[in-house]
C-alpha positions as CSV (number, residue, x, y, z in Angstrom):
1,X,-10.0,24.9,5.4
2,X,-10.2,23.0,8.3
3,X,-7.3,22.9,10.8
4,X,-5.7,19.3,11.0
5,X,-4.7,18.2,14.8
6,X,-0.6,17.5,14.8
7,X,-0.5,14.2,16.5
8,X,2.9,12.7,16.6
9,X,3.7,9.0,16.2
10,X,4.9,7.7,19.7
11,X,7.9,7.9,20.2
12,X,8.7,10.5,16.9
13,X,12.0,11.8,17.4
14,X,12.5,12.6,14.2
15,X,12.5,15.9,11.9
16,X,9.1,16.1,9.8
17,X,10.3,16.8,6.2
18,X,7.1,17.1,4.3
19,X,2.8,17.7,4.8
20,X,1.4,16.0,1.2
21,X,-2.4,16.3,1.0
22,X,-4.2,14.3,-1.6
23,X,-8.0,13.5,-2.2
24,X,-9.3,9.6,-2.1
25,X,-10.1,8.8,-5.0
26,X,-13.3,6.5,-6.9
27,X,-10.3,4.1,-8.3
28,X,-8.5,4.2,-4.9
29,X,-11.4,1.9,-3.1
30,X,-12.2,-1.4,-3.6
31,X,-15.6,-3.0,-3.6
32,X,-16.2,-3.1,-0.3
33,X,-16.0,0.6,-0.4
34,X,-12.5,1.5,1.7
35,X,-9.4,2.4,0.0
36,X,-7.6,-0.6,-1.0
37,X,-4.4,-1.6,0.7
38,X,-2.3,-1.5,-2.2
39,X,-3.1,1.9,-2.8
40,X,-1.7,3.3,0.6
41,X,2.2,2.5,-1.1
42,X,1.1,4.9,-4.2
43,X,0.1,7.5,-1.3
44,X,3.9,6.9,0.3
45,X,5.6,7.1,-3.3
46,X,3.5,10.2,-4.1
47,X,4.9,11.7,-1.1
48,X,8.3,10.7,-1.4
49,X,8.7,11.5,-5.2
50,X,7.7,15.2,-3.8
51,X,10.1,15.4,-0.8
52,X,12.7,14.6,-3.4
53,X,11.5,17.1,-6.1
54,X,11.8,19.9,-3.0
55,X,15.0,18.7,-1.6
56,X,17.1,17.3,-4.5
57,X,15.2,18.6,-7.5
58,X,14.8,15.2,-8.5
59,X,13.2,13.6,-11.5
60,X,13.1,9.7,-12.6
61,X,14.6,9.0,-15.8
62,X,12.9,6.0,-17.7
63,X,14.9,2.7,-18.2
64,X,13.5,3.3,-21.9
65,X,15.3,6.7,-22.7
66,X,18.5,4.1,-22.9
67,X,21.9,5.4,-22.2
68,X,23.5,5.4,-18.5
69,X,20.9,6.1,-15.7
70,X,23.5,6.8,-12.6
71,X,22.9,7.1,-9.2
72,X,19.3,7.2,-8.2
73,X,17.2,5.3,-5.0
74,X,15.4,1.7,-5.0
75,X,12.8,1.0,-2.9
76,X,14.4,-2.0,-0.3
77,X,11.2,-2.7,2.2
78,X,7.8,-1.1,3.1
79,X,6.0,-1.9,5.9
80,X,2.5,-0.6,6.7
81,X,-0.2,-0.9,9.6
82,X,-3.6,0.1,8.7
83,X,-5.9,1.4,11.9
84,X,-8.5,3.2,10.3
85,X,-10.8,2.9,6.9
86,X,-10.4,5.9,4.1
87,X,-13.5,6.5,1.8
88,X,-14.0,7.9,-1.3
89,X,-14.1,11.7,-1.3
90,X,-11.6,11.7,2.1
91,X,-8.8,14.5,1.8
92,X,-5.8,12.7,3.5
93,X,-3.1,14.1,4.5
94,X,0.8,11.8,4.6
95,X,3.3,13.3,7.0
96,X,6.4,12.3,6.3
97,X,9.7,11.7,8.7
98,X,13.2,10.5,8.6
99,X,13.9,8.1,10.9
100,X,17.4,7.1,10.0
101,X,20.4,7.1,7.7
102,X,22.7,4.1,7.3
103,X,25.8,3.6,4.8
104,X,24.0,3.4,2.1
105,X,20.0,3.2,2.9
106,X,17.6,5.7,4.6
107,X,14.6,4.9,6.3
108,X,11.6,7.4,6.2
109,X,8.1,7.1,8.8
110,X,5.2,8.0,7.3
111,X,1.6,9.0,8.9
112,X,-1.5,9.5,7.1
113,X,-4.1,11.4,8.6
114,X,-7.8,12.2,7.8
115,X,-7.5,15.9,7.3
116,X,-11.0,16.6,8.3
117,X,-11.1,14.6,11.7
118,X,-7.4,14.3,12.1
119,X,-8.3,10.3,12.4
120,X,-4.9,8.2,11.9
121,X,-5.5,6.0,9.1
122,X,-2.4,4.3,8.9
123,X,1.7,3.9,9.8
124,X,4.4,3.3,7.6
125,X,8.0,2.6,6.9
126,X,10.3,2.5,3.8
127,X,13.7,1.6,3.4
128,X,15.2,2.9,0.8
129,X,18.7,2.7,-1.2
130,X,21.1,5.0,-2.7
131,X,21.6,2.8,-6.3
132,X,23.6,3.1,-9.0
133,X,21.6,1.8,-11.8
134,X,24.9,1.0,-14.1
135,X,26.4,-1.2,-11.9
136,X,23.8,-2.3,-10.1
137,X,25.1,-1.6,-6.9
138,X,24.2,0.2,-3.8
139,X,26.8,3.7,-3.4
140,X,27.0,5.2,0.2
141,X,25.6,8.2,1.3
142,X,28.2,11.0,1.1
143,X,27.6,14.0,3.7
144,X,26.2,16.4,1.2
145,X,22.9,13.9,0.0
146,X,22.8,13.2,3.9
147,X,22.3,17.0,5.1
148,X,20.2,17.1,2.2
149,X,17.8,14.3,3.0
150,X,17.3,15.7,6.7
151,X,16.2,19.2,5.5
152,X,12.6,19.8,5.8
153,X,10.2,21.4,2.6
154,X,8.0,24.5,3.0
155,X,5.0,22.3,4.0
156,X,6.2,20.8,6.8
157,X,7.1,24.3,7.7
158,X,4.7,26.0,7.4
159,X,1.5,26.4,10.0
160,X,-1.2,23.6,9.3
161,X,-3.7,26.4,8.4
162,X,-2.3,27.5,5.3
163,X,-2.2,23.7,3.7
């Protein structure tokens, strides 16, 4: 496998939590051949649903299994700048950051690479919010979630080589 350059956002001063490759593909582009710009915020959720896996040992619970869901996170705000086309058959690789913790919210950078050329196809950011889905409220972060949430995965560990 090919060895993907490290570039780092400007300005990152933040701790790289996860490395998430995935392949582009045939349903990820739209007719004019590029991956469609809707698809970019399944790329980010992809990536985050893993980082939480890894850190928390997270899984979603459907609104449909009834009963009390408790605390879990809500999307807030996703922002994304596109500087670069990804084709069908691209491996792509999302590098994923925290950038900040607030009372209750977290914010996470995101950069997705072209594994092959190490091309930067696009910048992102999401907000999101610890929830509790019962009362339909947002809960603070206590100091246990917030160490937790600032502890990098194996990936982002480990040399880019062996990804």
């Amino acid at each position: 496998m090919s060895r993907v350059p490290d570039p780092e956002p400007a300005g990152r001063a933040m701790p790289l939590l996860l490395r998430h490759r995935l392949s582009v593909r045939f349903r990820d582009c739209d007719p004019l051949g590029h991956v469609n710009n809707a698809v970019y915020l399944t790329y980010l959720e992809q990536a985050r649903f893993n980082l939480w896996r890894e850190q928390l040992g997270y899984i979603a619970t459907s609104a449909s299994a009834g009963g009390a869901r408790g605390l879990g996170f809500i999307l807030a705000r996703v922002e994304c700048d596109f500087t670069a086309q990804a084709r069908y058959g691209d491996e792509l690789e999302v590098r994923l950051s925290l950038a900040g913790l607030g009372r209750s919210s977290f914010t996470y950078a995101y950069e997705i690479v072209e594994v092959v050329s190490g091309r930067r196809v696009a910048l992102a950011k999401t907000v999101i919010v610890r929830f509790d889905y019962d009362s339909q409220a947002s809960v603070p972060l206590d100091e246990s979630l917030r160490q937790r949430l600032a502890t990098p995965t194996a990936s982002a560990l480990a040399p880019l080589d062996s990804l």
